[in-house]
N, CA, C and O atoms as CSV, one atom per row, in Angstrom:
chain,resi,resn,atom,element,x,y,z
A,1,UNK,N,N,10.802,4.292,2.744
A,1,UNK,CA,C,9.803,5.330,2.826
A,1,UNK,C,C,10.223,6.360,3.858
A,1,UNK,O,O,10.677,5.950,4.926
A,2,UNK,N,N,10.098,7.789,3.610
A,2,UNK,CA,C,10.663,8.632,4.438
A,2,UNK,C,C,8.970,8.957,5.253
A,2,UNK,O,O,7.769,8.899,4.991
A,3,UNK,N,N,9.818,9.280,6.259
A,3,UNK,CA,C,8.069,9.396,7.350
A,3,UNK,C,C,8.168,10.876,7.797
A,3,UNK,O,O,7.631,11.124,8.877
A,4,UNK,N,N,8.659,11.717,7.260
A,4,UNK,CA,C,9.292,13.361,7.316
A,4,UNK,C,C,7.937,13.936,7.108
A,4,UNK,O,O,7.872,15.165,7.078
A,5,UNK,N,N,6.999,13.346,6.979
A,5,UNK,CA,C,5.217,13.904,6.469
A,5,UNK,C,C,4.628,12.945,6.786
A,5,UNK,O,O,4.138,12.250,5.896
A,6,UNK,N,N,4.471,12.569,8.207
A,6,UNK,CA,C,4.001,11.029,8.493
A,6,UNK,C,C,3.089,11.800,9.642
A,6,UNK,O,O,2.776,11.138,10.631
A,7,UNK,N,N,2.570,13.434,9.527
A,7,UNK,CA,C,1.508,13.767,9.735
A,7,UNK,C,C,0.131,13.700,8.905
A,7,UNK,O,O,-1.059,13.656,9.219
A,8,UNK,N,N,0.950,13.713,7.532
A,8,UNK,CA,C,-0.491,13.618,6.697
A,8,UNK,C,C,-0.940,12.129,6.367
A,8,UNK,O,O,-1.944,11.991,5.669
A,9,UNK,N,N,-0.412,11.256,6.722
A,9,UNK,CA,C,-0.542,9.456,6.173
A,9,UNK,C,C,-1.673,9.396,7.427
A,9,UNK,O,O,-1.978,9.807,8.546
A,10,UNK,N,N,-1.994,8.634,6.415
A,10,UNK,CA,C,-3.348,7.477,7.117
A,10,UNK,C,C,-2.679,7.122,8.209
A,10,UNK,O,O,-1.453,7.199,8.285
A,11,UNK,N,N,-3.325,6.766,9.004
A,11,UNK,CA,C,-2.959,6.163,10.621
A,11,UNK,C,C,-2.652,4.564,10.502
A,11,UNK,O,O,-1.637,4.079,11.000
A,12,UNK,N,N,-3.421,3.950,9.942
A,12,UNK,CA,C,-3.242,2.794,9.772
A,12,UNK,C,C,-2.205,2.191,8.843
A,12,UNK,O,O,-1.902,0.998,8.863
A,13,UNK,N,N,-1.764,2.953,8.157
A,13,UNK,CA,C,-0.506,2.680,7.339
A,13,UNK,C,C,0.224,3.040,7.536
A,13,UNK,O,O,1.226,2.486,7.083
A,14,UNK,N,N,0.413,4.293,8.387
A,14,UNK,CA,C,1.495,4.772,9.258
A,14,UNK,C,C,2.424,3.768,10.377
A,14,UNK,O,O,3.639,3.710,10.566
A,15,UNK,N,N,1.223,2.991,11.036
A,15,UNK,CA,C,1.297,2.250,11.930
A,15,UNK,C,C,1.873,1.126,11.411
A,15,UNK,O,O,2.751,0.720,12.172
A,16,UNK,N,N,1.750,0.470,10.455
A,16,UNK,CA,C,2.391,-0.752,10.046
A,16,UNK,C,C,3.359,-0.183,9.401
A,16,UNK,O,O,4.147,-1.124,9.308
A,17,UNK,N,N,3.875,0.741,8.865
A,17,UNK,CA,C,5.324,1.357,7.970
A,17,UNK,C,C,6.304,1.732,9.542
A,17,UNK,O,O,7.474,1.378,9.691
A,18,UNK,N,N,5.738,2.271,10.264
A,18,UNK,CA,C,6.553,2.076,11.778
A,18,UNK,C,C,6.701,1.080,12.409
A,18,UNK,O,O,7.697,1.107,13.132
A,19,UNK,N,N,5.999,0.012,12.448
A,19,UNK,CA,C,6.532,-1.311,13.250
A,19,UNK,C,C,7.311,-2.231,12.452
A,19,UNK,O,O,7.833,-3.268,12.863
A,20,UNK,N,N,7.357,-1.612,10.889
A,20,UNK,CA,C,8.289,-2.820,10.120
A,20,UNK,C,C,9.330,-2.290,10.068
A,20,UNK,O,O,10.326,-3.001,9.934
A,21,UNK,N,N,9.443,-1.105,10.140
A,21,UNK,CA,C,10.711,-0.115,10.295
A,21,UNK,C,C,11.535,-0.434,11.362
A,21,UNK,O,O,12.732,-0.718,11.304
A,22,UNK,N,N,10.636,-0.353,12.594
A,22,UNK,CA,C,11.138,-0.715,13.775
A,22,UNK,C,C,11.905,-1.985,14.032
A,22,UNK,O,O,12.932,-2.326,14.620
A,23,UNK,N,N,11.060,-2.463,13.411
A,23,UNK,CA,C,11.459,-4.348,13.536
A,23,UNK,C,C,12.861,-4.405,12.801
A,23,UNK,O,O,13.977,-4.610,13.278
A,24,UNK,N,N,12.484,-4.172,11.551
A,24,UNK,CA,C,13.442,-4.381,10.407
A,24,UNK,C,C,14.900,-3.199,10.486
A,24,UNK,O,O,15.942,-3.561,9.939
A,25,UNK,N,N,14.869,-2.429,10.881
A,25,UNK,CA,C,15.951,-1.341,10.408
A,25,UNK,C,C,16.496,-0.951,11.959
A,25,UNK,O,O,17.717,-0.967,12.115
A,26,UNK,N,N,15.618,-0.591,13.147
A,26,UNK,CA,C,15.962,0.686,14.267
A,26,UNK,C,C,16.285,-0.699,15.022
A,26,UNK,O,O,17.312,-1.332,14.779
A,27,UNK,N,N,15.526,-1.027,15.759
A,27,UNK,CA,C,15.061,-1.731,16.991
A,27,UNK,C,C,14.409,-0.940,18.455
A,27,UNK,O,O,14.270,-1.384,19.594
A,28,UNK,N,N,14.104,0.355,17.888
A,28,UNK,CA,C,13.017,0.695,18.705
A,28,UNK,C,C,12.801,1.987,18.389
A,28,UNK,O,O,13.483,2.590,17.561
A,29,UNK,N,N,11.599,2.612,19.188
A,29,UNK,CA,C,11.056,3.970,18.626
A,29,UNK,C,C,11.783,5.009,18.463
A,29,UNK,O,O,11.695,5.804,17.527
A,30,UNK,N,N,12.701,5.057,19.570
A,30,UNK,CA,C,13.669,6.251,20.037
A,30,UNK,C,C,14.802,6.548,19.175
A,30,UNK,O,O,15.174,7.716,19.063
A,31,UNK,N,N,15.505,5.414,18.431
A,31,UNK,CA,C,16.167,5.329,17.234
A,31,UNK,C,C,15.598,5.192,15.654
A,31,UNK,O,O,16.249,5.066,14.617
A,32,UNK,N,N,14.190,5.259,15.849
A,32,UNK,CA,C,13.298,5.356,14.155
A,32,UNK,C,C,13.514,6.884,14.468
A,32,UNK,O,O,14.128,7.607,13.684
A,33,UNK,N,N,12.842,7.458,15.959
A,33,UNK,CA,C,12.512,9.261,15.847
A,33,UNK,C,C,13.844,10.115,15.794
A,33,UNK,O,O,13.941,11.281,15.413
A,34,UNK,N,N,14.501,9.572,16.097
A,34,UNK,CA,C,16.157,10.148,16.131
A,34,UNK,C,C,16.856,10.335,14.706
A,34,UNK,O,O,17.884,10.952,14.429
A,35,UNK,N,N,16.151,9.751,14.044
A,35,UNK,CA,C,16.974,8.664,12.525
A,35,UNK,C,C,16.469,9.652,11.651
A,35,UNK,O,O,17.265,10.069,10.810
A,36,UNK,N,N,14.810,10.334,11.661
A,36,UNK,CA,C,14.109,10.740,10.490
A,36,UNK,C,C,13.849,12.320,11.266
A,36,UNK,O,O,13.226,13.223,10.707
A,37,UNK,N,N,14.366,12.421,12.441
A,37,UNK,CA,C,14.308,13.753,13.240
A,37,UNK,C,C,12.837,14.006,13.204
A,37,UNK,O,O,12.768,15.114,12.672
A,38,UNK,N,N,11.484,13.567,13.498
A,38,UNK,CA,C,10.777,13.792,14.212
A,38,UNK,C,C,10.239,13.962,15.684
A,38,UNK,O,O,10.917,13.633,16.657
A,39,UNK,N,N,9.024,14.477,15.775
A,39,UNK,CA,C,8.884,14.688,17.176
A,39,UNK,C,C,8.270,13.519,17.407
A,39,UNK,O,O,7.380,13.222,16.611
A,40,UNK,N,N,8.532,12.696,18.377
A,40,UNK,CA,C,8.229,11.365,19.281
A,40,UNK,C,C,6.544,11.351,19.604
A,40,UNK,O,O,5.644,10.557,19.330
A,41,UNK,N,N,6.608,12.708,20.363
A,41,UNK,CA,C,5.755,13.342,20.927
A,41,UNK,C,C,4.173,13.134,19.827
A,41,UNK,O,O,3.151,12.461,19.964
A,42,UNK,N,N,4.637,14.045,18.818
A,42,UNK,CA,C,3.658,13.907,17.787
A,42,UNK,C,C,3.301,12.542,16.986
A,42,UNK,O,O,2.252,12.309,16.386
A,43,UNK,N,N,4.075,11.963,17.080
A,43,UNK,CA,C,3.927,11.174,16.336
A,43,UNK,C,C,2.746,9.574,17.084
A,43,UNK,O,O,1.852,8.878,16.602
A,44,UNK,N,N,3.323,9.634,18.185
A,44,UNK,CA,C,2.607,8.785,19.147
A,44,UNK,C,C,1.324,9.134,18.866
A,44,UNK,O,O,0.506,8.672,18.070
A,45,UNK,N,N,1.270,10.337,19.924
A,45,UNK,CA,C,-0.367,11.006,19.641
A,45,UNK,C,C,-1.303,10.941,18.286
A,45,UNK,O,O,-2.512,10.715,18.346
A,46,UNK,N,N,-0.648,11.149,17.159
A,46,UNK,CA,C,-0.992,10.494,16.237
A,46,UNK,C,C,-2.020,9.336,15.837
A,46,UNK,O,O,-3.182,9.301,15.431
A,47,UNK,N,N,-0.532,7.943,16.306
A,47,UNK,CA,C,-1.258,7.064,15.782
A,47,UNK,C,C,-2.443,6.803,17.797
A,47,UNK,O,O,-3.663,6.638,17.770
A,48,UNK,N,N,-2.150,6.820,18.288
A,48,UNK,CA,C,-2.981,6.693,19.725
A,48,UNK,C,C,-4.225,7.534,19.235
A,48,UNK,O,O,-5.240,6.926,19.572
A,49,UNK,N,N,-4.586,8.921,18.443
A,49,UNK,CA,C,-5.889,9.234,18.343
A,49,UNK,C,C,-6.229,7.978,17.149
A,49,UNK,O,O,-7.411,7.840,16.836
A,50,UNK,N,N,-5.597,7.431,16.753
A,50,UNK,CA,C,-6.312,5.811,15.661
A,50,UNK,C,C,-6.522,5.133,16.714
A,50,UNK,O,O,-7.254,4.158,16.540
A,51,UNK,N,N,-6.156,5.294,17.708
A,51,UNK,CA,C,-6.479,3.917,18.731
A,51,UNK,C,C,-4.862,2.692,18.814
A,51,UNK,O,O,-5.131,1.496,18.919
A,52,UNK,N,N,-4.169,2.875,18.790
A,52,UNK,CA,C,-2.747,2.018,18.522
A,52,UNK,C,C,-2.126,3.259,19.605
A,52,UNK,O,O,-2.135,4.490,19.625
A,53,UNK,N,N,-1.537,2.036,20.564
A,53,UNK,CA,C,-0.836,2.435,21.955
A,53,UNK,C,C,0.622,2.064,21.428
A,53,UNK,O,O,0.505,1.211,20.548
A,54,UNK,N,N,1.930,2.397,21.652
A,54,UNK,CA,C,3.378,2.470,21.778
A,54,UNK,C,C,3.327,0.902,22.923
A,54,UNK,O,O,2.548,0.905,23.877
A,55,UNK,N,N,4.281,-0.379,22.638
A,55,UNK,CA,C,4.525,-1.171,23.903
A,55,UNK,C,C,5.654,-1.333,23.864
A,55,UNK,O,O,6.016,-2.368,23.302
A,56,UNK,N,N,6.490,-0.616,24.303
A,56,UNK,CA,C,7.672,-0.707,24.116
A,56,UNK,C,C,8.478,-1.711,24.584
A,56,UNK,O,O,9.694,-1.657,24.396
A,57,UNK,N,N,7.787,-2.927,25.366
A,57,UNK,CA,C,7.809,-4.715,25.384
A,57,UNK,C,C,8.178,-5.538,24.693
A,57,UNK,O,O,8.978,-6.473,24.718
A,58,UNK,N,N,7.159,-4.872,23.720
A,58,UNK,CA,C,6.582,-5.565,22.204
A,58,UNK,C,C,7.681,-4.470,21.123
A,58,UNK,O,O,7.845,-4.654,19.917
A,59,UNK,N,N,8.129,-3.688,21.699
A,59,UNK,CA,C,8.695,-2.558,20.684
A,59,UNK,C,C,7.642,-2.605,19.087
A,59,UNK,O,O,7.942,-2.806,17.910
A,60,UNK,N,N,6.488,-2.345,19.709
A,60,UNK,CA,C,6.124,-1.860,18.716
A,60,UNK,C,C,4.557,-1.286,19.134
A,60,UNK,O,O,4.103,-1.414,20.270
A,61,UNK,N,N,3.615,-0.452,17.695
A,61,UNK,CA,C,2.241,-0.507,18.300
A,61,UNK,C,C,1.357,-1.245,17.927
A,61,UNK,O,O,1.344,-1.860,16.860
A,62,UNK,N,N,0.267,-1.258,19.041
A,62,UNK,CA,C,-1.062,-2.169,18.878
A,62,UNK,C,C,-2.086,-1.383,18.841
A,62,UNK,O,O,-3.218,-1.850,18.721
């Protein structure tokens, strides 16, 4: 799934298509946002106005 319009997706499906991504393909945020050339920036804010924080611990969100 390309996330190149992963302003207009639901938050909540956004959020799980990024942590399986993460998990499965990158191994962390900085190489998913690098990979599909989005802004980091935006994208966080994003899913954080759903309520899902970045843990980059956990490399992933909650």
């Amino acid at each position: 799934m390309n996330l190149s319009n992963f302003e207009k997706m639901d938050p909540v499906m956004l959020m799980s298509i990024v942590n399986m991504k993460i998990r499965d393909e990158f191994g962390d945020l900085d190489a998913l946002v690098r990979y599909y050339d989005i802004d980091k920036d935006l994208l966080v804010a994003k899913l954080a106005a759903a309520g899902f924080d970045y843990l980059p611990e956990a490399k992933q969100f909650r």
